[in-house]
C-alpha positions in Angstrom: 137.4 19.2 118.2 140.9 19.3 116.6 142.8 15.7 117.4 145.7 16.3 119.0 149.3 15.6 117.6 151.4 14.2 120.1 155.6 13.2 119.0 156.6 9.8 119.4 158.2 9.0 122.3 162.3 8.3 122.0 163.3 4.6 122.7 164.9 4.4 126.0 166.8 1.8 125.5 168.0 2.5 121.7 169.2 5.6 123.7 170.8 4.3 127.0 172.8 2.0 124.0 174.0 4.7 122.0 175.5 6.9 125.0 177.2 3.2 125.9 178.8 3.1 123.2 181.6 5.7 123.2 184.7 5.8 124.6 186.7 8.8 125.8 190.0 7.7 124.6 188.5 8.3 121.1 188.7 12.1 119.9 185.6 13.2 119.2 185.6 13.5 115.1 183.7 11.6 112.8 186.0 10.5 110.3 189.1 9.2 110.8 192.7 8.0 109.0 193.5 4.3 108.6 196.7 5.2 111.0 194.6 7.1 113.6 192.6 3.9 113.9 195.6 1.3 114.2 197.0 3.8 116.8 193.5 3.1 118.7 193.2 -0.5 118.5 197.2 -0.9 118.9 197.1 -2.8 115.9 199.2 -2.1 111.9 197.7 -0.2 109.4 197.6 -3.2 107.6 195.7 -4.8 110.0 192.9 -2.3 109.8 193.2 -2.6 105.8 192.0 -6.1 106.5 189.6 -5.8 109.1 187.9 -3.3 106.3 188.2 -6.2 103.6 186.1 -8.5 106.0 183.8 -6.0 106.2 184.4 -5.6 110.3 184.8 -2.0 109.7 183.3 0.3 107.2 185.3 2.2 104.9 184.3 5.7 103.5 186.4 7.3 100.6 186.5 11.3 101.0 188.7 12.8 98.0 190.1 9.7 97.4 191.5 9.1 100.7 189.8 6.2 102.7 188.4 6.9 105.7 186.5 5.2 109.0 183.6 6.8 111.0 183.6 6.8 114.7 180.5 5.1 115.0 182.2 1.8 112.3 185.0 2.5 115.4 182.8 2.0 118.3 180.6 -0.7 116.7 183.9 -2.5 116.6 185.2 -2.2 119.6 182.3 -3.1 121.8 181.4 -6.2 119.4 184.9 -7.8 120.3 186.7 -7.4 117.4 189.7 -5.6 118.8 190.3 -8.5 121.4 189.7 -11.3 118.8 189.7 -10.3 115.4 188.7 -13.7 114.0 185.4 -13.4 115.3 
């Protein structure tokens, strides 16, 4: 008799977490502009140039433009940093 092959179930809670952890006053893009992201956290561009230099968000370079992934945007914001960036 042939075993059977079953799929591994999804983690519930690794689910119900991700689908907590968007916000609808984000556009729904992946990547976006260093000003795009000031705008959102109501904060300067320079600001968000040093949040990226202590590593509290992560910077990607596309054509030699930097920019920041929606889900560096929302790990952010729901860790605290936008309330109290010297966290």
């Amino acid at each position: 008799m042939a075993k059977r092959v079953t799929k591994p179930k999804k983690d519930a809670k690794a689910e119900s977490k991700k689908d907590k952890m968007d916000d609808p006053l984000l556009p729904k893009k992946s990547l976006f502009r260093i000003d795009e992201v000031a705008r959102y956290f109501s904060v300067s561009d320079r600001c968000i140039r040093l949040w990226i230099d202590h590593g509290h968000l992560k910077k990607e370079k596309v054509v030699g433009t930097i920019r920041i992934s929606r889900e560096s945007i929302l790990r952010c914001r729901f860790r605290g940093m936008a309330s109290n960036p010297l966290l």
